[in-house]
LUMDO-808148 format. One record per residue (C-alpha): residue in three letters; x, y, z. Coordinates in steps of 0.001 Angstrom, whole numbers. Layout:
N
{resn->ALA&east->X&north->Y&up->Z}
...
***
This chain:
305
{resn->UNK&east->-1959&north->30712&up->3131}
{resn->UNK&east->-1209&north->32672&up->-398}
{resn->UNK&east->1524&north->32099&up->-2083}
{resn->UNK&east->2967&north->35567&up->-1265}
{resn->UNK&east->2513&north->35451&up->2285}
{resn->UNK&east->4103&north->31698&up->2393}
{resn->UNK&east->7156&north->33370&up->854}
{resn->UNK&east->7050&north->36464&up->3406}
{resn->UNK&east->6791&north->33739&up->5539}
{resn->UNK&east->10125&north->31441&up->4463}
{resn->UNK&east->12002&north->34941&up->4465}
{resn->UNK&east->11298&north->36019&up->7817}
{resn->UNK&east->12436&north->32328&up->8900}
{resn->UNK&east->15491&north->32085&up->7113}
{resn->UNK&east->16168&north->35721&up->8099}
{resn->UNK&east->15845&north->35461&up->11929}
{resn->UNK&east->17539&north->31964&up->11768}
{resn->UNK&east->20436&north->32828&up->9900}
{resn->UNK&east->20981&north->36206&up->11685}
{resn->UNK&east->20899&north->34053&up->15263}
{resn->UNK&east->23321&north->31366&up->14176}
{resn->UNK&east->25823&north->33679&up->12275}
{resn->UNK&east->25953&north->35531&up->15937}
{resn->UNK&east->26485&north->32294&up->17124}
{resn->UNK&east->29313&north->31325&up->14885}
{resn->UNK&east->31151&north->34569&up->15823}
{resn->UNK&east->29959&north->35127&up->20002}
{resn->UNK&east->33289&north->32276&up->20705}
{resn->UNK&east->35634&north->34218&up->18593}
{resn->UNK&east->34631&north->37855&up->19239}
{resn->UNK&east->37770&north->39724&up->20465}
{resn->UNK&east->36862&north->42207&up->23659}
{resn->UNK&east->39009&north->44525&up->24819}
{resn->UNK&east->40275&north->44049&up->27492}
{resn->UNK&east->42390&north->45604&up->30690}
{resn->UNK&east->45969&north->44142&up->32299}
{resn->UNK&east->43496&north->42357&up->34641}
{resn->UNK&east->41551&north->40506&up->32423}
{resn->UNK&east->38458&north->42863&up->33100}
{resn->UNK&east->36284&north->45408&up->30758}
{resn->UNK&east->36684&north->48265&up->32581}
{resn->UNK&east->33270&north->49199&up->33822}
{resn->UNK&east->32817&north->49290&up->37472}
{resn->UNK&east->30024&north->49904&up->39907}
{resn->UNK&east->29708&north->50839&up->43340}
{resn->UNK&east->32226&north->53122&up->43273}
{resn->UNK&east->34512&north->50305&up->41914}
{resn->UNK&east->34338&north->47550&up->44310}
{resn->UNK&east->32421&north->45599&up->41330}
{resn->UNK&east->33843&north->45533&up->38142}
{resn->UNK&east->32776&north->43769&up->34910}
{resn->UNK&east->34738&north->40613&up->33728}
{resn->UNK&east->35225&north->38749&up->30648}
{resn->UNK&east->35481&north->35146&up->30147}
{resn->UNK&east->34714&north->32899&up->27416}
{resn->UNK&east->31555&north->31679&up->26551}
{resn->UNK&east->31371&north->28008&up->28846}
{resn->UNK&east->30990&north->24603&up->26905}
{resn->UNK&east->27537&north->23579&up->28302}
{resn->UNK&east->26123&north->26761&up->26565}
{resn->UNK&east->27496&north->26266&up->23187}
{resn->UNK&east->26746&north->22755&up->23037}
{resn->UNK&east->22999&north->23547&up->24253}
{resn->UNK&east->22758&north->26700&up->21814}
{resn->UNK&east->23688&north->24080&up->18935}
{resn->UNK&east->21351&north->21761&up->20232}
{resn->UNK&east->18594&north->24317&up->19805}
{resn->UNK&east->19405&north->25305&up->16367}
{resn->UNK&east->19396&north->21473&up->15578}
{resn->UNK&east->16283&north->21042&up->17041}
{resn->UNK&east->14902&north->24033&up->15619}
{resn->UNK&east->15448&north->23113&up->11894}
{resn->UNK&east->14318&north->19776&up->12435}
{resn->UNK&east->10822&north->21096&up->13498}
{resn->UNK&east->10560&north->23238&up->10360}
{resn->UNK&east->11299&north->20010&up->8514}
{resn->UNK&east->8939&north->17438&up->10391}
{resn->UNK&east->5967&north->20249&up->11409}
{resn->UNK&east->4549&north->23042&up->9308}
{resn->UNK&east->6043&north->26444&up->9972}
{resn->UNK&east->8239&north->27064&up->7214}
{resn->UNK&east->5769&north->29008&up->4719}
{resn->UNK&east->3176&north->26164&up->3512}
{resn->UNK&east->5373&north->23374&up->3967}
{resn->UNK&east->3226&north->20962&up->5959}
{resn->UNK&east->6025&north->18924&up->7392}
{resn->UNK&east->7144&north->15258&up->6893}
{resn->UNK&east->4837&north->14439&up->9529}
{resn->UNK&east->1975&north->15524&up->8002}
{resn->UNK&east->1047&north->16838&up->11376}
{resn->UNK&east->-2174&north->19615&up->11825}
{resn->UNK&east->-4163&north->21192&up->14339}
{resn->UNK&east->-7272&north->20282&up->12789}
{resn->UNK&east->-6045&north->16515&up->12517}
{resn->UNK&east->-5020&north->16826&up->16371}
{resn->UNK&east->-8062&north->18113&up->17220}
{resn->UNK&east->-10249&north->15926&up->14870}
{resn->UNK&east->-8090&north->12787&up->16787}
{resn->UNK&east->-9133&north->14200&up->20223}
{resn->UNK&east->-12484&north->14759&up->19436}
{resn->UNK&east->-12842&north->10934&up->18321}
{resn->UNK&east->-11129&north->9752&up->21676}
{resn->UNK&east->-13515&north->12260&up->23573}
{resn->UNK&east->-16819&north->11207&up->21417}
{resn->UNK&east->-16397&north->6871&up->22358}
{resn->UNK&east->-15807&north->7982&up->25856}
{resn->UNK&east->-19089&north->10174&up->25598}
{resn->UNK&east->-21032&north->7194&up->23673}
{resn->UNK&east->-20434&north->4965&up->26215}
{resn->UNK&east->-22029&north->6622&up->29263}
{resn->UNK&east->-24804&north->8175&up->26650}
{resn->UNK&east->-25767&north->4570&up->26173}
{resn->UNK&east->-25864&north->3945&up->29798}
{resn->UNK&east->-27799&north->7818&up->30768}
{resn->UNK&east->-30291&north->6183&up->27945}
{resn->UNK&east->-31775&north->3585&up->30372}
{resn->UNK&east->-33087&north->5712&up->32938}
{resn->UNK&east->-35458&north->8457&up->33344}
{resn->UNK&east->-34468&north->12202&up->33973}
{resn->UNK&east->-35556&north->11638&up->37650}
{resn->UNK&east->-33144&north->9049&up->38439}
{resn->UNK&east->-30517&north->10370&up->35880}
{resn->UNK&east->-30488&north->13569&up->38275}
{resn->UNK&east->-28988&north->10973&up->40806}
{resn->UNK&east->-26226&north->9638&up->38918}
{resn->UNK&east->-22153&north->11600&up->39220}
{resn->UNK&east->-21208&north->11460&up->35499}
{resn->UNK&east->-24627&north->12712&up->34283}
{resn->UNK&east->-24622&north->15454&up->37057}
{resn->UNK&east->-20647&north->16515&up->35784}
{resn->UNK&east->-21829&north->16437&up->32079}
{resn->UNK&east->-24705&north->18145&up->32791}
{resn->UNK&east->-23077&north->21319&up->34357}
{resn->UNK&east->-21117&north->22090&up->31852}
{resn->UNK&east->-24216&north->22069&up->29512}
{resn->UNK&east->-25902&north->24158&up->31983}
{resn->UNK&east->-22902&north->26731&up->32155}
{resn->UNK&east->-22571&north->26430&up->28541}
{resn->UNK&east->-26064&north->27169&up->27002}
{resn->UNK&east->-28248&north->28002&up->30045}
{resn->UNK&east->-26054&north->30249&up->33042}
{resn->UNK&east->-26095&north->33680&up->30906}
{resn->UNK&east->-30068&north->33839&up->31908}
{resn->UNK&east->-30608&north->31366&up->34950}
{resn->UNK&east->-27281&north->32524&up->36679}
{resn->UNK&east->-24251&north->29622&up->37087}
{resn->UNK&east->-26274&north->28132&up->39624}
{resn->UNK&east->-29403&north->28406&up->38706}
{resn->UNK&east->-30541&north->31101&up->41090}
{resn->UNK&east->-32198&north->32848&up->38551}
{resn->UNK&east->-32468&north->36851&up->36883}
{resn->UNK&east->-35383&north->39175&up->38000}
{resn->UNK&east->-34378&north->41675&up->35331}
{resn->UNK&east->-34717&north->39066&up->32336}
{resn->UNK&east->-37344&north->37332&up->33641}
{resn->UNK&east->-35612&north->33983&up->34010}
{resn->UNK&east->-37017&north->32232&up->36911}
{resn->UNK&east->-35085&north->30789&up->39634}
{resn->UNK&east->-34371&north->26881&up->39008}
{resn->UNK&east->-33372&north->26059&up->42813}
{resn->UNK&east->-36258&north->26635&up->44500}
{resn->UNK&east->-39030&north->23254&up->43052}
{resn->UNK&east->-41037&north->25958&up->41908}
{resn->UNK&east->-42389&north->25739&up->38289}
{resn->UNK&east->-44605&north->27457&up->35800}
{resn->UNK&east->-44920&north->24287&up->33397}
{resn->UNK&east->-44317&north->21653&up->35916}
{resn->UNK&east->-40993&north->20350&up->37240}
{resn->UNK&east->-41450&north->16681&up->36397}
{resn->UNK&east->-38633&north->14945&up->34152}
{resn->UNK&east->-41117&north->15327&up->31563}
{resn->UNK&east->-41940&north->18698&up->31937}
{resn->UNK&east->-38095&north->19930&up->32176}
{resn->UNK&east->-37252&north->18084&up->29406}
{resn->UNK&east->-40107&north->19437&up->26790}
{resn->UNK&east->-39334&north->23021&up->28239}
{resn->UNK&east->-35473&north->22633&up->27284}
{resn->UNK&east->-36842&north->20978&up->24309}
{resn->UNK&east->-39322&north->22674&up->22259}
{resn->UNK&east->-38818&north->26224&up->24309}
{resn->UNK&east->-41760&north->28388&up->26463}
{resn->UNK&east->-43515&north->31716&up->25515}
{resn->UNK&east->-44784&north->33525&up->28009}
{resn->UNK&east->-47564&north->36527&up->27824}
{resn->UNK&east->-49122&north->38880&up->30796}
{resn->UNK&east->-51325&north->40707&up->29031}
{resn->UNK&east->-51414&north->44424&up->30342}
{resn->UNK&east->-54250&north->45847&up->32076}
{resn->UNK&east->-53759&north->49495&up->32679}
{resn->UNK&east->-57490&north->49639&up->31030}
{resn->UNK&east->-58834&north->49318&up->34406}
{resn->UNK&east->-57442&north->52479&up->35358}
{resn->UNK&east->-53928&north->53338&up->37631}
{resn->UNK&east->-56106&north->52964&up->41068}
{resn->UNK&east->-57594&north->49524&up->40067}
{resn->UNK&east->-54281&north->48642&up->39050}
{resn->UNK&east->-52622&north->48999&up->42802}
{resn->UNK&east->-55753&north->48115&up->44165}
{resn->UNK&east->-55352&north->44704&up->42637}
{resn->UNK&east->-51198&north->44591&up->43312}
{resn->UNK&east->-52375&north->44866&up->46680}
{resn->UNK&east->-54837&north->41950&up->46620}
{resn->UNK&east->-52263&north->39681&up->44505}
{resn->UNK&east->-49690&north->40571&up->47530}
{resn->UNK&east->-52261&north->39488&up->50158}
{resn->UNK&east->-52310&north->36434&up->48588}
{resn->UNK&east->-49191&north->35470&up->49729}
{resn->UNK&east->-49044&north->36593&up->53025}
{resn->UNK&east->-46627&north->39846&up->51698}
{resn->UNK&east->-46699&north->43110&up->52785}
{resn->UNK&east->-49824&north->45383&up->51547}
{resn->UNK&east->-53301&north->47274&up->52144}
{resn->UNK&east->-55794&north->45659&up->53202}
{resn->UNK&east->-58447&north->48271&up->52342}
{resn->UNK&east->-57045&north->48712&up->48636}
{resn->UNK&east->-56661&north->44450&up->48837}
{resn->UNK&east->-60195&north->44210&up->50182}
{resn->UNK&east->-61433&north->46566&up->46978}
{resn->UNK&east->-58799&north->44878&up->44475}
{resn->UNK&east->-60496&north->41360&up->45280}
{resn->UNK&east->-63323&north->41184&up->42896}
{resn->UNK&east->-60780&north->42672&up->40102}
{resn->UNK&east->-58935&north->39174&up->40605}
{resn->UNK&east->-61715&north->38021&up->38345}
{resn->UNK&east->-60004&north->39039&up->35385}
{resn->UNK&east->-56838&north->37091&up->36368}
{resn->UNK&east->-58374&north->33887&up->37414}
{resn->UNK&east->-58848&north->32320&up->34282}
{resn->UNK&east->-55428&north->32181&up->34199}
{resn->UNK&east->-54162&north->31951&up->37844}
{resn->UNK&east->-57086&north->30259&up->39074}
{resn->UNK&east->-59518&north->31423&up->41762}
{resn->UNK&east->-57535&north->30912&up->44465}
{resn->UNK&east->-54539&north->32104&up->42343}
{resn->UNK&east->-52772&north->28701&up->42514}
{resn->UNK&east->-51508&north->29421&up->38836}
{resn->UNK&east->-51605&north->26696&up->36322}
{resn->UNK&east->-48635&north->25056&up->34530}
{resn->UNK&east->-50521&north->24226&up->31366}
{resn->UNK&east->-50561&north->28237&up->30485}
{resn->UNK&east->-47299&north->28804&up->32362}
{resn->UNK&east->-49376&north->31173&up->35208}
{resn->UNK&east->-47660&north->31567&up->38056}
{resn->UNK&east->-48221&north->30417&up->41713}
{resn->UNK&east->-49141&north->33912&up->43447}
{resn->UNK&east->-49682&north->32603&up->46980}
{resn->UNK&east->-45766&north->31617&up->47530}
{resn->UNK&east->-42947&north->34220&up->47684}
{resn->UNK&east->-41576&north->33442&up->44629}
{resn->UNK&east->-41796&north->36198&up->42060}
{resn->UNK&east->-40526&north->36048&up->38522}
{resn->UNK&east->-40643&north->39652&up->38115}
{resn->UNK&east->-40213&north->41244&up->41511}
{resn->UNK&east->-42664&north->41379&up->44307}
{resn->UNK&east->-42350&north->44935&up->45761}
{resn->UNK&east->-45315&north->46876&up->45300}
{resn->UNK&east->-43586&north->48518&up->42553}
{resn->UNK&east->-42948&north->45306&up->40530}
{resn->UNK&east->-46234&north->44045&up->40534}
{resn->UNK&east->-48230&north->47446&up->40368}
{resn->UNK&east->-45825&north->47589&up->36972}
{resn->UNK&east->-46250&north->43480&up->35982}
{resn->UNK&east->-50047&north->44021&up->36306}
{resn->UNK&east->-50331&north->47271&up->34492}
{resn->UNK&east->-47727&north->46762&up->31913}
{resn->UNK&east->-47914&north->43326&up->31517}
{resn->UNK&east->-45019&north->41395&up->30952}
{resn->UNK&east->-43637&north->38978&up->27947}
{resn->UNK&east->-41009&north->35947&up->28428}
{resn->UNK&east->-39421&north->33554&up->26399}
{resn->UNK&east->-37581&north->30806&up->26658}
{resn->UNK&east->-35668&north->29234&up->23142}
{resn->UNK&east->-35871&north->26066&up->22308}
{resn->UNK&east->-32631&north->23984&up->22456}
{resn->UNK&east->-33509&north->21228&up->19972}
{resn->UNK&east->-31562&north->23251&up->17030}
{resn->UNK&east->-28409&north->23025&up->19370}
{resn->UNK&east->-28497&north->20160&up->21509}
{resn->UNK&east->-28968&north->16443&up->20742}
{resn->UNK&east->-31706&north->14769&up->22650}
{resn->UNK&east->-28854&north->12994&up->24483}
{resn->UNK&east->-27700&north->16318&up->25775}
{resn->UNK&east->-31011&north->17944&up->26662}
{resn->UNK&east->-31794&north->14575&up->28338}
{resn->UNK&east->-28515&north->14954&up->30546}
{resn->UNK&east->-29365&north->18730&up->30964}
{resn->UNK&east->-32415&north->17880&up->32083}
{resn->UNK&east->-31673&north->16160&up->34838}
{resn->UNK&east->-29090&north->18446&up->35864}
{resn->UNK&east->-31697&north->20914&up->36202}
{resn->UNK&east->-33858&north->18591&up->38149}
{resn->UNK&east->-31091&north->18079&up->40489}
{resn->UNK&east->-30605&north->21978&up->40884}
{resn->UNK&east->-34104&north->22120&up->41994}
{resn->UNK&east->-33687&north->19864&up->44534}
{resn->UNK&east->-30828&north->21617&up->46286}
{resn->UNK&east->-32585&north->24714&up->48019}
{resn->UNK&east->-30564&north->27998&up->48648}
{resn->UNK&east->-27413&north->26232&up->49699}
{resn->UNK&east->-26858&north->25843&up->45733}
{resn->UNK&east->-26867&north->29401&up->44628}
{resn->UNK&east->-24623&north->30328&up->47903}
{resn->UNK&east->-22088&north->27534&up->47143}
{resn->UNK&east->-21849&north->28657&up->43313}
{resn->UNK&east->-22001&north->32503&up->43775}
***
């Protein structure tokens, strides 16, 4: 604080204070006047209530002094009083620095213990599952949803449901959190707008959704283009991030529309890489929360909606 506001500062104090206990000094002496029966002279309901006036009681004077005691010893012990930083030497940075320390050896002691085990049995244990969740409301729950269900319109898959594009091992979770994931469709309205729904249609087939099975019949030998990615049987193939097309699990939609529009415009995800904000520790406990969520089904995303 400048030196001009920490004066503006003193003078509003001294100003408010002084005004408050001169009006205290003179409330026990003020002089109202008053009628033959001891009352002010207003009335309501047509008289039957009328307004009396009695001294101030004890209790409150003695409390209202108590205050303004109180009151001047906090501008002398705490800060308040312009940059006067009390007798104390109290802060909210040194409170919070002090509660941060108490918090961090409580941390360090289960961190050693979450150390010992791997993600998959982490994901089993209630302090790493509590500590986890808030990391995963924290950092992840603006994309995945707060429990994990997942955001068609941003691409972000679905994290209840065991179904992954780079694998859902310990491992797997913990390099994605890690060191991030690009993904890339590439778009291929080259082969011309009929092609295009020709091959939604056989990608739909392929997972038992609805579609036409003449257009599916003449998209099949398109799906040539996609299985070096997909694979043949379109399987998909967590080392390039490819999607599983013959489950009902789409990352993008699957209506006709959504995958008419993934296939012809292609589509682009990405996924940033924690390591610049999280400790390993963390990711580690985030990591199995995550694995955890997977393992939970529907029932998770109902609960937390």
């Amino acid at each position: 604080m400048s030196p001009g506001w920490s004066l503006w500062v003193m003078f509003l104090v001294v100003l408010n204070f002084g005004i408050t206990f001169l009006l205290y000094l003179w409330a026990p002496r003020a002089k109202i006047p008053t009628l033959s029966d001891d009352t002010s002279g207003h009335v309501w309901a047509h008289g039957t209530i009328r307004e009396g006036v009695r001294n101030l009681p004890l209790w409150w004077l003695l409390l209202s002094g108590a205050m303004f005691v109180a009151g001047a010893a906090y501008l002398v012990l705490y800060p308040g009083f312009g940059n006067h930083k009390g007798i104390l030497g109290w802060s909210a940075h040194g409170e919070l620095a002090r509660a941060e320390s108490i918090n961090n050896a409580k941390l360090d002691e289960l961190v050693v213990r979450f150390r010992q085990y791997p993600v998959e049995q982490l994901a089993d244990d209630p302090a790493a599952l509590q500590m986890g969740e808030r990391l995963f409301v924290d950092n992840c729950a603006a994309c995945h949803g707060r429990g994990g269900y997942g955001n068609v319109k941003l691409g972000a898959p679905s994290l209840i449901d065991d179904d992954w594009l780079y694998g859902g091992s310990g491992k797997d979770i913990l390099s994605s959190i890690h060191d991030g994931r690009s993904g890339l469709m590439p778009p291929w309205a080259s082969l011309g707008e009929d092609n295009v729904k020709n091959l939604a249609n056989y990608v739909l087939s392929l997972s038992g959704s609805p579609h036409d099975a003449s257009r599916a019949a003449a998209g099949q030998p398109l799906f040539t283009t996609c299985a070096a990615c997909h694979g043949a049987q379109g399987k998909g193939n967590p080392a390039l991030g490819a999607p599983n097309l013959t489950d009902h699990i789409w990352l993008h939609g699957g209506k006709f529309e959504d995958v008419v529009h993934t296939i012809g415009g292609g589509r682009q995800g990405h996924m940033p890489a924690w390591s610049k904000r999280l400790t390993d520790d963390q990711i580690r406990v985030l990591a199995a929360y995550v694995y955890h969520l997977s393992r939970q089904g529907d029932a998770a995303a109902q609960a937390s909606r």
